[in-house]
C-alpha positions in Angstrom: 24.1 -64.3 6.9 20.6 -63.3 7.4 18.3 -65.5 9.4 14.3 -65.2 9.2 12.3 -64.0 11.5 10.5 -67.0 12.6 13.8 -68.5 13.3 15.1 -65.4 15.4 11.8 -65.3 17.2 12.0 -69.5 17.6 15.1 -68.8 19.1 14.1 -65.9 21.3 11.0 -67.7 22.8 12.6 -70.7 23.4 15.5 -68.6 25.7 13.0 -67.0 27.2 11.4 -70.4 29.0 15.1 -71.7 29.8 16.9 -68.2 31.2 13.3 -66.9 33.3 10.7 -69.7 33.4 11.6 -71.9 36.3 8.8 -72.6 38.2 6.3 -74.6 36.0 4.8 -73.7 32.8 4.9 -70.2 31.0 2.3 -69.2 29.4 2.5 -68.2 25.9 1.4 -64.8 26.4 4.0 -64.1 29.3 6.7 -65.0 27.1 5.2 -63.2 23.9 5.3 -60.2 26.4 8.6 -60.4 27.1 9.9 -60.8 24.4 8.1 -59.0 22.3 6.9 -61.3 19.9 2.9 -61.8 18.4 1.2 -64.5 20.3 -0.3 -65.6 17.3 3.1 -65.8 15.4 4.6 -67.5 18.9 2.0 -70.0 19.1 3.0 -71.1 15.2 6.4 -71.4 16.4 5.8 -73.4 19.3 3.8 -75.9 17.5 6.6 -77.0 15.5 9.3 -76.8 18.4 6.4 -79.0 20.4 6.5 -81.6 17.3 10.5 -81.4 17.7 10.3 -82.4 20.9 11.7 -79.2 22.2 9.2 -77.8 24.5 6.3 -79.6 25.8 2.9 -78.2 26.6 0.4 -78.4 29.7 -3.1 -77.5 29.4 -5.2 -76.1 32.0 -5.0 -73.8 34.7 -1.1 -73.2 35.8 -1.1 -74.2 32.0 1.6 -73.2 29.4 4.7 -74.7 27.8 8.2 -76.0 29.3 11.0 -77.4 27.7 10.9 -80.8 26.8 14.4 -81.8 28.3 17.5 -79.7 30.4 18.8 -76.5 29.0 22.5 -78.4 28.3 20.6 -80.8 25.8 18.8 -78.7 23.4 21.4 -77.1 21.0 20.6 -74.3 18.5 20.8 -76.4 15.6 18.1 -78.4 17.4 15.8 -75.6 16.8 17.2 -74.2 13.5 16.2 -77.6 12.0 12.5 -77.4 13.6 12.1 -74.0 12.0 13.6 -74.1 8.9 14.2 -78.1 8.5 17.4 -79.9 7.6 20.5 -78.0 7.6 22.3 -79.7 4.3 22.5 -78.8 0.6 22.2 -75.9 -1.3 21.4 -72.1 -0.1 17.7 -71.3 -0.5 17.5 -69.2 -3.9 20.2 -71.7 -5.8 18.6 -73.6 -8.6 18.6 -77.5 -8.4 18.7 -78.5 -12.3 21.8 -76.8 -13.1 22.9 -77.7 -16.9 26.2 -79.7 -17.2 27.9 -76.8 -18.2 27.3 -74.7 -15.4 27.5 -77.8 -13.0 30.8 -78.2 -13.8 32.5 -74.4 -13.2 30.0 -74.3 -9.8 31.5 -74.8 -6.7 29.0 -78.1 -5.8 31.2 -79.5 -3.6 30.7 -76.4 -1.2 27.3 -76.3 -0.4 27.2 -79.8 1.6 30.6 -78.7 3.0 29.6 -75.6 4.5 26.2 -77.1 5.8 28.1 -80.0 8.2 30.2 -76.5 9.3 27.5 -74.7 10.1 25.1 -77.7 11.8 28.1 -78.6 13.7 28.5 -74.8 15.3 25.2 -75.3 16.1 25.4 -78.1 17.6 27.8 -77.2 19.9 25.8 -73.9 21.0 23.3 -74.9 23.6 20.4 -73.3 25.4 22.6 -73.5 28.9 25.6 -72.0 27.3 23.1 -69.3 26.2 21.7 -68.9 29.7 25.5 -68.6 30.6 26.5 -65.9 28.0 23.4 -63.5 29.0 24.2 -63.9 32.7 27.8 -63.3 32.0 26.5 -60.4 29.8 24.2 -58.8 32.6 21.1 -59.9 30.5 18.0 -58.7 33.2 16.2 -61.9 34.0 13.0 -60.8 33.5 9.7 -61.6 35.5 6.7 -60.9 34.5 4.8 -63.0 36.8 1.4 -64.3 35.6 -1.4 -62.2 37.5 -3.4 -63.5 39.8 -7.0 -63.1 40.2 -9.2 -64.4 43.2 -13.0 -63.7 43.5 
């Protein structure tokens, strides 16, 4: 299974602010940084987990975006859906009007199947068992502090 690229980067940048943003807001920059990731692309991406109620965002000075609630109640389908929208039906690529004909030898039944499966492994996967696996992996927390600058 192949996932896109906005929904491995969704997924990335929304890690990032629960394993190594825990004092206040991150800036979208800092977490772009570390992870790699276009701001421009990230701050896409973040608009739509911001609608989901995901993350939240502060403006201003000491400004950038937290999550919206804990780690242990966002689950990866959470975000999947906020990317890429309900998890149900048929694959992307699959035609809708299928003639009778076909309807009939195509496994149908599957699709809707397959979709509760795979919404319901997400839904069990959240961001704090994340945060556990990469500290159980030896994932570097990584701190890339904003910079400071006085006059």
């Amino acid at each position: 299974m192949r996932f896109s690229l906005q929904l491995q980067y969704a997924i990335s940048g929304i890690f990032d602010l629960a394993y190594n943003s825990h004092e206040g807001p991150t800036q979208i920059r800092v977490i772009g940084e570390r992870q790699g990731i276009p701001m421009r692309y990230l701050e896409q991406i973040f608009q739509r987990l911001r609608k989901a109620d995901l993350i939240k965002a502060k403006r201003g000075p000491g400004g950038g975006y937290l999550l919206a609630r804990e780690p242990s109640e966002i689950s990866l389908a959470e975000v999947v859906e906020a990317i890429e929208g309900a998890i149900h039906g048929r694959p992307k690529g699959v035609r809708s009007e299928v003639r009778e004909a076909e309807q009939a030898a195509g496994p149908d039944f599957l699709w809707p199947w397959l979709s509760e499966r795979f919404r319901d492994v997400l839904s069990e996967v959240t961001l704090a068992e994340l945060c556990r696996m990469a500290a159980r992996e030896g994932v570097e927390r990584l701190n890339l502090a904003p910079q400071d600058y006085q006059i």
